[in-house]
mmCIF file of the N, C-alpha and C atoms, coordinates in Angstrom:
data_MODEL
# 
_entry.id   MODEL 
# 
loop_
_atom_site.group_PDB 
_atom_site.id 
_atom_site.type_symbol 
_atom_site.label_atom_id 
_atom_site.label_alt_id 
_atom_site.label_comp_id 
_atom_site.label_asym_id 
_atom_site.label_entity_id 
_atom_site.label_seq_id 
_atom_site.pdbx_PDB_ins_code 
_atom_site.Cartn_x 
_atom_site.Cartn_y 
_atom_site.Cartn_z 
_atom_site.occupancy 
_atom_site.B_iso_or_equiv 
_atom_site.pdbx_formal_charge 
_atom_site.auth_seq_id 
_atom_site.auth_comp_id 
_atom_site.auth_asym_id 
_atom_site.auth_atom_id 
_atom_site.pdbx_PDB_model_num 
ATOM 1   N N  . UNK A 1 1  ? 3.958   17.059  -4.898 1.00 0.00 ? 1  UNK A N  1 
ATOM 2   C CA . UNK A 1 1  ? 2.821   17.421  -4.076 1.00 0.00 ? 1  UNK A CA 1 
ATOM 3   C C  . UNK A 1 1  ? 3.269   17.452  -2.626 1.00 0.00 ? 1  UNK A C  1 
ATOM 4   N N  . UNK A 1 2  ? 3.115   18.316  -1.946 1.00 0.00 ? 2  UNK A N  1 
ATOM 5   C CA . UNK A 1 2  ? 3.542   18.413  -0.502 1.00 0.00 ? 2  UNK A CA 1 
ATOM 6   C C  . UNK A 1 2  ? 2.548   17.883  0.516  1.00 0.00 ? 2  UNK A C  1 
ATOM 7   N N  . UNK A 1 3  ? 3.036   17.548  1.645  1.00 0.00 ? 3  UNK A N  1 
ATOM 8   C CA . UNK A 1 3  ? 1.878   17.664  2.502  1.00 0.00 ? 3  UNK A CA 1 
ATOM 9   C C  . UNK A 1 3  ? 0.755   18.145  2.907  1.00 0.00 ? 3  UNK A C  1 
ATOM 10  N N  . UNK A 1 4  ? 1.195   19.548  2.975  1.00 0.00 ? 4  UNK A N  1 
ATOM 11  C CA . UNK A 1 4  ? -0.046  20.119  3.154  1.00 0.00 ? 4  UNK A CA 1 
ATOM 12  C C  . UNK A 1 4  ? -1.113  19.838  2.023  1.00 0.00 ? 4  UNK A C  1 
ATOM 13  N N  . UNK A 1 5  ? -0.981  19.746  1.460  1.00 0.00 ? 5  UNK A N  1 
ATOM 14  C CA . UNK A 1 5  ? -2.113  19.428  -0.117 1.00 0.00 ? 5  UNK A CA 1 
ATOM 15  C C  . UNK A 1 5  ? -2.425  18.360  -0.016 1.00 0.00 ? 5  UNK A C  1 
ATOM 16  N N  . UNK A 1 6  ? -1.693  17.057  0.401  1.00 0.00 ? 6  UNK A N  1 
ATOM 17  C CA . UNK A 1 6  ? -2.338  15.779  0.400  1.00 0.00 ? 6  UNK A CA 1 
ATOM 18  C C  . UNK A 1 6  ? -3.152  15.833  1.597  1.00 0.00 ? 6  UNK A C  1 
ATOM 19  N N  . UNK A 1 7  ? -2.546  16.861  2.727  1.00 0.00 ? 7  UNK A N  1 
ATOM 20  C CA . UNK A 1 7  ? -3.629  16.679  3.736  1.00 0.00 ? 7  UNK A CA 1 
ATOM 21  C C  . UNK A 1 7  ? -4.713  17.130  3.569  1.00 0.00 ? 7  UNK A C  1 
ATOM 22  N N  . UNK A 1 8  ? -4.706  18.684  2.939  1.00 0.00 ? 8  UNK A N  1 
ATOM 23  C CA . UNK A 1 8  ? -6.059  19.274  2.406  1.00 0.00 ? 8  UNK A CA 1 
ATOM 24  C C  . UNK A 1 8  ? -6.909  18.558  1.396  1.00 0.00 ? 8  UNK A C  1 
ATOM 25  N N  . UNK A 1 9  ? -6.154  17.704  0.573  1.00 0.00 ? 9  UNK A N  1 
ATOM 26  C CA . UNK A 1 9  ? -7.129  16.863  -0.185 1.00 0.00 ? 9  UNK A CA 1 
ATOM 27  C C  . UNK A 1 9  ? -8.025  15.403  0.621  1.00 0.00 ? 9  UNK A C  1 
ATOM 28  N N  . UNK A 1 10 ? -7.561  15.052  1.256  1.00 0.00 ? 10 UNK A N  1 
ATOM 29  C CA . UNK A 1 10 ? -7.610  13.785  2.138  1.00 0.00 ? 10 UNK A CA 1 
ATOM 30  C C  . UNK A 1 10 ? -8.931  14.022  2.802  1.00 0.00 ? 10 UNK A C  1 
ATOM 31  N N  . UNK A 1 11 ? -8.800  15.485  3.549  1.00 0.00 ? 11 UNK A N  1 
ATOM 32  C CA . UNK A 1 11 ? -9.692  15.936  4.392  1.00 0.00 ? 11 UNK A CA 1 
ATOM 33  C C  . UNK A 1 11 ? -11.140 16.256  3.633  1.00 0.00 ? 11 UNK A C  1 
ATOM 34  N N  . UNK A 1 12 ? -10.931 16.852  2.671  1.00 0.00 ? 12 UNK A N  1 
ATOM 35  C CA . UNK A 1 12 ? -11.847 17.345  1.385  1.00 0.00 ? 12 UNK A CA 1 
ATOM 36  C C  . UNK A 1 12 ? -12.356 16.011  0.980  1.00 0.00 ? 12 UNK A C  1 
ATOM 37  N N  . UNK A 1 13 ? -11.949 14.707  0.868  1.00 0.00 ? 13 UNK A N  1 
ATOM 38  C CA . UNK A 1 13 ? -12.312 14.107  0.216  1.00 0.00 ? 13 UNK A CA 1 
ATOM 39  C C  . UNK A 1 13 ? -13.206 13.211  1.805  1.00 0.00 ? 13 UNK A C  1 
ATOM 40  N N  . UNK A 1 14 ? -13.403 13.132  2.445  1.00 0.00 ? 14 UNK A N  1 
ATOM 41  C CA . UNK A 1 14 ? -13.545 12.500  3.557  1.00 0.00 ? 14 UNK A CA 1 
ATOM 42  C C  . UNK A 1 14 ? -14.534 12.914  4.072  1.00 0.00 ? 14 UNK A C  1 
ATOM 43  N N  . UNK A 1 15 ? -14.903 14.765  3.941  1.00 0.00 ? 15 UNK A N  1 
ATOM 44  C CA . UNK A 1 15 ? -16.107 15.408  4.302  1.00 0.00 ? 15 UNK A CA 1 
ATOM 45  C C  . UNK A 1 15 ? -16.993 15.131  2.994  1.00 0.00 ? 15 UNK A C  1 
ATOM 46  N N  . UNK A 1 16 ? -16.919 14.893  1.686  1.00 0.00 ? 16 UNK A N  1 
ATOM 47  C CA . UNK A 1 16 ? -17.419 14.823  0.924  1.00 0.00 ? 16 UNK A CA 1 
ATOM 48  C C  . UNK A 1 16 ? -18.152 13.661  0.750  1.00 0.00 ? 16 UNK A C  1 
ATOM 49  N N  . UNK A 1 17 ? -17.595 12.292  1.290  1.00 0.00 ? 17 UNK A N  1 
ATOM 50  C CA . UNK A 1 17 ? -17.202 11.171  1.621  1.00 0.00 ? 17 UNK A CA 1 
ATOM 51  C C  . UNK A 1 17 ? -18.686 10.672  2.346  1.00 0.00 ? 17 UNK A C  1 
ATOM 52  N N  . UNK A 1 18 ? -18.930 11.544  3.632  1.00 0.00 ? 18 UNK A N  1 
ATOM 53  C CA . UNK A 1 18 ? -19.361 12.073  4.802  1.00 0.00 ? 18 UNK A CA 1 
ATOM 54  C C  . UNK A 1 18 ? -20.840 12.639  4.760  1.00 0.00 ? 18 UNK A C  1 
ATOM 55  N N  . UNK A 1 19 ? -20.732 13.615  3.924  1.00 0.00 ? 19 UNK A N  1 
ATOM 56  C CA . UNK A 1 19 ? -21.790 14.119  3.569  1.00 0.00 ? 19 UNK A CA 1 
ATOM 57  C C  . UNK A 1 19 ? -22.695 13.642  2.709  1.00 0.00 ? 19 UNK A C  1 
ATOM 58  N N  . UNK A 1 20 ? -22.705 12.255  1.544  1.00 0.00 ? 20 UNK A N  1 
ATOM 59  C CA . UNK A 1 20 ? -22.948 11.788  0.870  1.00 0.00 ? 20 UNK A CA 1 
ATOM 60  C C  . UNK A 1 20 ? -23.852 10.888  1.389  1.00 0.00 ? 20 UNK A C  1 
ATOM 61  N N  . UNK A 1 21 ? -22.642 10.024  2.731  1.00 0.00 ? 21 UNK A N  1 
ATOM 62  C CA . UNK A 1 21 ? -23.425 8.769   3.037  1.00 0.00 ? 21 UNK A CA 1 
ATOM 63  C C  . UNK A 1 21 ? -22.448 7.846   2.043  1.00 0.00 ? 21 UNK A C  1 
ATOM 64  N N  . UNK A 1 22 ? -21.298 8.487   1.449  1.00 0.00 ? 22 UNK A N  1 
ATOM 65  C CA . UNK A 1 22 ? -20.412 7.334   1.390  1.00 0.00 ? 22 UNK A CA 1 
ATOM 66  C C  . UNK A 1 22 ? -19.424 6.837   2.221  1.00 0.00 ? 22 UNK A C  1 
ATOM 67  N N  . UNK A 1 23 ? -19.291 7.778   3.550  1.00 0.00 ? 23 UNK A N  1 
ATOM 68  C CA . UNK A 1 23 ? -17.650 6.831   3.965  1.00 0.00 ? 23 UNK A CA 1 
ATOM 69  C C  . UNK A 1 23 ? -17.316 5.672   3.829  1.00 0.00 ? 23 UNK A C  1 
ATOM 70  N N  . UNK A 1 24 ? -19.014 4.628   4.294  1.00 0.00 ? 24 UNK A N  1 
ATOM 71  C CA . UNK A 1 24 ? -18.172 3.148   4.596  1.00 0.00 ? 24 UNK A CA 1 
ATOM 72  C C  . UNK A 1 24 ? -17.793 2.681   3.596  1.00 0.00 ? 24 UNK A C  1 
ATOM 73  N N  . UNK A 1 25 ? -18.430 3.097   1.907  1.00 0.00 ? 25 UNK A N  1 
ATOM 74  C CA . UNK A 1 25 ? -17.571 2.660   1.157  1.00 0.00 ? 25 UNK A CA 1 
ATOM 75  C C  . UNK A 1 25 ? -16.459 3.125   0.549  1.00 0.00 ? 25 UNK A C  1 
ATOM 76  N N  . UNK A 1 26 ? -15.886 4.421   1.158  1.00 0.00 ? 26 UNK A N  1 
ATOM 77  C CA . UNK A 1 26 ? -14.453 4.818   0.753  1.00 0.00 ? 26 UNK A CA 1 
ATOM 78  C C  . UNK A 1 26 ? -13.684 4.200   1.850  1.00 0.00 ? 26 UNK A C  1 
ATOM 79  N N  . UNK A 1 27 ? -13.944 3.692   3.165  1.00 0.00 ? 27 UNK A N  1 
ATOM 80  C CA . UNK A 1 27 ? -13.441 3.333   3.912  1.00 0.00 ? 27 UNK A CA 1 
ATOM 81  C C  . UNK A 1 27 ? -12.867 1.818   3.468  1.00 0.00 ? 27 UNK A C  1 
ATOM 82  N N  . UNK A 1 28 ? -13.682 1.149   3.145  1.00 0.00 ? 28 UNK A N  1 
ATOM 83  C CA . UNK A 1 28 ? -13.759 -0.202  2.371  1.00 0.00 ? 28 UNK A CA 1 
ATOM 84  C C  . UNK A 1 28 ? -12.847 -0.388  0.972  1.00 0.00 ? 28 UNK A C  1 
ATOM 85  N N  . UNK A 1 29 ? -13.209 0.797   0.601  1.00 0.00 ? 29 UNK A N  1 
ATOM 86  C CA . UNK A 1 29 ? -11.917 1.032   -0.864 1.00 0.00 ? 29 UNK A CA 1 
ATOM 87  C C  . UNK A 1 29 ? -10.600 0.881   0.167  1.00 0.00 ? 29 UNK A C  1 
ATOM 88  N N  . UNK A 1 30 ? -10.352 2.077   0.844  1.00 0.00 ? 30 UNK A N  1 
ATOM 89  C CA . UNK A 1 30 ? -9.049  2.088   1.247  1.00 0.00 ? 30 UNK A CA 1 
ATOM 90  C C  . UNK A 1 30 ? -8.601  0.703   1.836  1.00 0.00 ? 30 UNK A C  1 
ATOM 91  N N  . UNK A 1 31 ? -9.371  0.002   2.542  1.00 0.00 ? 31 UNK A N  1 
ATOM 92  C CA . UNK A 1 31 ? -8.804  -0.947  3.577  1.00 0.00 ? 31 UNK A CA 1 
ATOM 93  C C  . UNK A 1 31 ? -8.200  -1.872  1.944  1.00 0.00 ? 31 UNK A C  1 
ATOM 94  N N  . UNK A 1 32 ? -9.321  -2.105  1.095  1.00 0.00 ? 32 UNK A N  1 
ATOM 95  C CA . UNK A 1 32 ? -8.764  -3.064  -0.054 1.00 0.00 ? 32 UNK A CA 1 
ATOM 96  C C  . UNK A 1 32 ? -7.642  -2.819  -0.197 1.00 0.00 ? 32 UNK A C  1 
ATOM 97  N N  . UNK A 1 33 ? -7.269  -1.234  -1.276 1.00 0.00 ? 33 UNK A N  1 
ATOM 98  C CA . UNK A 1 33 ? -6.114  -0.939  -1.864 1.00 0.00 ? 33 UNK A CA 1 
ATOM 99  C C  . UNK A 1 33 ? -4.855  -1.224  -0.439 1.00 0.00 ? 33 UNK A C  1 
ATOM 100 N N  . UNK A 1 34 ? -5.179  -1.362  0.882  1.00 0.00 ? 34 UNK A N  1 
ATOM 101 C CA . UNK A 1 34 ? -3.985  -1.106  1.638  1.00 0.00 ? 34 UNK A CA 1 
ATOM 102 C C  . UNK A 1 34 ? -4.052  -2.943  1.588  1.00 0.00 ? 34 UNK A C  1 
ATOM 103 N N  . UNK A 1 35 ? -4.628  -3.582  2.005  1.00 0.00 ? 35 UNK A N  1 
ATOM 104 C CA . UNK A 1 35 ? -4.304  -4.887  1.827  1.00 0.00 ? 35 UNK A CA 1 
ATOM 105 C C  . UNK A 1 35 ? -3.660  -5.699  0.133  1.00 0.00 ? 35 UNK A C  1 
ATOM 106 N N  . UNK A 1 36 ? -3.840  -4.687  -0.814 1.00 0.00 ? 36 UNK A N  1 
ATOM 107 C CA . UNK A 1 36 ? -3.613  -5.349  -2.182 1.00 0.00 ? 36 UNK A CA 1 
ATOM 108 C C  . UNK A 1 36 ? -1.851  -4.728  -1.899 1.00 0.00 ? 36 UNK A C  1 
ATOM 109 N N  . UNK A 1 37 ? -1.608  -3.736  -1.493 1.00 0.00 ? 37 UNK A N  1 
ATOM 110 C CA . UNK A 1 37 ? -0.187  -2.911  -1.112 1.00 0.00 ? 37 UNK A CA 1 
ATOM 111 C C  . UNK A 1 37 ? 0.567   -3.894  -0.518 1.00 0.00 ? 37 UNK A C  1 
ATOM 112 N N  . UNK A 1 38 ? -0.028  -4.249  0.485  1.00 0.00 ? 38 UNK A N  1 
ATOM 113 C CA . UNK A 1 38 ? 0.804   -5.460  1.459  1.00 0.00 ? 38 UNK A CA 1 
ATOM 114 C C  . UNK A 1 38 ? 1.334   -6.789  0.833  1.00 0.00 ? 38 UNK A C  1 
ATOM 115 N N  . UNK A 1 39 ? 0.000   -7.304  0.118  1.00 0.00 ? 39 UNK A N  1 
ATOM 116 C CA . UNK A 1 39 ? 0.075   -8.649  -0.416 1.00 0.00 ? 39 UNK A CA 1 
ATOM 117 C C  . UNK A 1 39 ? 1.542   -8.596  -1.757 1.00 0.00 ? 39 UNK A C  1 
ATOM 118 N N  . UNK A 1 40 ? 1.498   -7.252  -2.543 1.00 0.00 ? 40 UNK A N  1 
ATOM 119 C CA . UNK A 1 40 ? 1.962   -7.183  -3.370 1.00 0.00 ? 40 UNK A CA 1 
ATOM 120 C C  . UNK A 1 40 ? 3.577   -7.050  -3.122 1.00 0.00 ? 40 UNK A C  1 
ATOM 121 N N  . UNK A 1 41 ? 3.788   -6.400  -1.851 1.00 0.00 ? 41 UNK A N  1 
ATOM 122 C CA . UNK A 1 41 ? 5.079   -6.161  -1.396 1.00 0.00 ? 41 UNK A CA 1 
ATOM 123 C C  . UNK A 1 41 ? 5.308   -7.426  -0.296 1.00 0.00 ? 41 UNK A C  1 
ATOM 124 N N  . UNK A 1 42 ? 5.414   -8.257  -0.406 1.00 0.00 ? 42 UNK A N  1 
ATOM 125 C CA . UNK A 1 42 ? 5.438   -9.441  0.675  1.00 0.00 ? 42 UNK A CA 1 
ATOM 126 C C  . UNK A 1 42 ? 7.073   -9.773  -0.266 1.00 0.00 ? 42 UNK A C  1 
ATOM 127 N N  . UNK A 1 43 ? 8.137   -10.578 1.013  1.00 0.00 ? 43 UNK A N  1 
ATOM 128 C CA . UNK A 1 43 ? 9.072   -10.896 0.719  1.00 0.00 ? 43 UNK A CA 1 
ATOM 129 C C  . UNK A 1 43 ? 9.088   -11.762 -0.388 1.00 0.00 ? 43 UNK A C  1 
ATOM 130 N N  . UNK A 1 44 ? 8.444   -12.665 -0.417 1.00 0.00 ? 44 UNK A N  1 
ATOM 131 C CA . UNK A 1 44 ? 8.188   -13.852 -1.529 1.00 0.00 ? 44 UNK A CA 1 
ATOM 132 C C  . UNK A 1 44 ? 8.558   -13.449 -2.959 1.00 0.00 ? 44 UNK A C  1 
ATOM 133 N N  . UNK A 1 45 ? 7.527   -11.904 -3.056 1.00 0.00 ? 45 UNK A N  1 
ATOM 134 C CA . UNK A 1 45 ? 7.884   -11.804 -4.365 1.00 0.00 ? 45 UNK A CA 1 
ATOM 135 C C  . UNK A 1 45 ? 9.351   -11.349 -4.888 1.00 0.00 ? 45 UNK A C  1 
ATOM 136 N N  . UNK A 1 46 ? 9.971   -11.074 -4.113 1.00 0.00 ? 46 UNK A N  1 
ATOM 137 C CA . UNK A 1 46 ? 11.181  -10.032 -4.225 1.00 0.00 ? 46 UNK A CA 1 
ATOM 138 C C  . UNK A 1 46 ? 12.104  -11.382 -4.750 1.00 0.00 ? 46 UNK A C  1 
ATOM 139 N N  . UNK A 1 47 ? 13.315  -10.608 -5.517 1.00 0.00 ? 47 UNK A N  1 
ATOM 140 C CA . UNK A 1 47 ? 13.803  -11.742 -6.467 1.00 0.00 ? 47 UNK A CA 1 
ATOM 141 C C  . UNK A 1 47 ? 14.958  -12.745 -5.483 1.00 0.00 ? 47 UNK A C  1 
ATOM 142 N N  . UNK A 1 48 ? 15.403  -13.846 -5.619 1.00 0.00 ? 48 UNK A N  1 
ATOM 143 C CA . UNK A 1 48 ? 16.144  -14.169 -4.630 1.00 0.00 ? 48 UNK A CA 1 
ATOM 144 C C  . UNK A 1 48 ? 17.548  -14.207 -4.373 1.00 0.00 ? 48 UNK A C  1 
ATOM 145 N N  . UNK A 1 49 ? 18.108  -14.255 -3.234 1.00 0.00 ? 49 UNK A N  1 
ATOM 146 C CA . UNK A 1 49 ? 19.367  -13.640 -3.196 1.00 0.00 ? 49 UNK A CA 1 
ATOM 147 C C  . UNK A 1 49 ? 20.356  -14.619 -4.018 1.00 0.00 ? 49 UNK A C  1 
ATOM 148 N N  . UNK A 1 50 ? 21.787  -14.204 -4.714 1.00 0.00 ? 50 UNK A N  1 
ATOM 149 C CA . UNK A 1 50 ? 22.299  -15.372 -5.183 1.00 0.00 ? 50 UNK A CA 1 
ATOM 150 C C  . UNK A 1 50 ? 23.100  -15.943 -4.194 1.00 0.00 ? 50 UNK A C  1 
ATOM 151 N N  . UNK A 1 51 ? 23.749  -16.776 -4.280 1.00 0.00 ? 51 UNK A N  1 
ATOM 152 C CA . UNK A 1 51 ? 23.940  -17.715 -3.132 1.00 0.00 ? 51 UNK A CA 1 
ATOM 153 C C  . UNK A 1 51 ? 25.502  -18.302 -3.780 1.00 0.00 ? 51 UNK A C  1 
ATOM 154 N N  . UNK A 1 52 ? 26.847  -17.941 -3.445 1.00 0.00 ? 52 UNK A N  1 
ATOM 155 C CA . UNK A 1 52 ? 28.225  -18.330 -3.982 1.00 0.00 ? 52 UNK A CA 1 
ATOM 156 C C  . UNK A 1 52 ? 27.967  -20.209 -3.082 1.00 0.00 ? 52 UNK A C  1 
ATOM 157 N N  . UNK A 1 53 ? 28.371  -20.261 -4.586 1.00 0.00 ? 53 UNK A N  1 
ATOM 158 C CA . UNK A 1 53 ? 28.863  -21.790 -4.350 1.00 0.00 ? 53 UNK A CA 1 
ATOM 159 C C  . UNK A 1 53 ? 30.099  -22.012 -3.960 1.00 0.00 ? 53 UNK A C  1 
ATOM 160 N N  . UNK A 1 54 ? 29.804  -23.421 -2.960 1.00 0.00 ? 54 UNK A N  1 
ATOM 161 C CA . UNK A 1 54 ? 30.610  -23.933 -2.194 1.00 0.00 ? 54 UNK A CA 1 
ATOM 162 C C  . UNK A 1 54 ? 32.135  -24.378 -3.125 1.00 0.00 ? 54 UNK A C  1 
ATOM 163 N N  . UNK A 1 55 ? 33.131  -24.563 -2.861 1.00 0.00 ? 55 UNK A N  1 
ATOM 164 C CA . UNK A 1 55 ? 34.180  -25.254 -3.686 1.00 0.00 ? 55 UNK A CA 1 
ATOM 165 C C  . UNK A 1 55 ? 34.214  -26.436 -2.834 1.00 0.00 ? 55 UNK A C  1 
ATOM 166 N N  . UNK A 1 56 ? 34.137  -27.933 -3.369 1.00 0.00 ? 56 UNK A N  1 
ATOM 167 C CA . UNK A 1 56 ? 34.436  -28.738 -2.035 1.00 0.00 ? 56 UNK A CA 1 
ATOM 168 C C  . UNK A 1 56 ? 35.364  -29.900 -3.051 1.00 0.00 ? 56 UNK A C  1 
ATOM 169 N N  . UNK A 1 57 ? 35.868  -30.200 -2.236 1.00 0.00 ? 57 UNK A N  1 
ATOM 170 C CA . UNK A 1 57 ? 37.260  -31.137 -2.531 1.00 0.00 ? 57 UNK A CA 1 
ATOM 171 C C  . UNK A 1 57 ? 37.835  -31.102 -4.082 1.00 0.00 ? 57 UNK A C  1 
ATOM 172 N N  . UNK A 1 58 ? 38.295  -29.541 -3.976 1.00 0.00 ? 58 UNK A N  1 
ATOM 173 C CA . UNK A 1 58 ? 39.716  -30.005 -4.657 1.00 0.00 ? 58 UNK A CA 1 
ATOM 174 C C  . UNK A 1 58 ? 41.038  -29.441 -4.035 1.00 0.00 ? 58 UNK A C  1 
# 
């Protein structure tokens, strides 16, 4: 899908959105899904690095 199409859809969906008397709750969807994006990609979850062990006294 190219840009231009996600933009033409975006826009389409926003006047529709608009005209309804739904934005604030597509607005409210989006803010969720972008905060569930964040939470989900946070360093924490990512697996952890391995770590070479030390050799000590021999």
């Amino acid at each position: 899908m190219g840009l231009n199409n996600l933009i033409a859809m975006a826009t389409t969906m926003v006047f529709l959105a608009a005209s309804t008397g739904q934005l604030p709750k597509a607005i409210r969807a989006i803010q969720i899904a972008q905060l569930q994006l964040i939470k989900q990609s946070q360093a924490s979850k990512w697996p952890k690095a391995m770590r070479m062990s030390s050799r000590s006294s021999q």
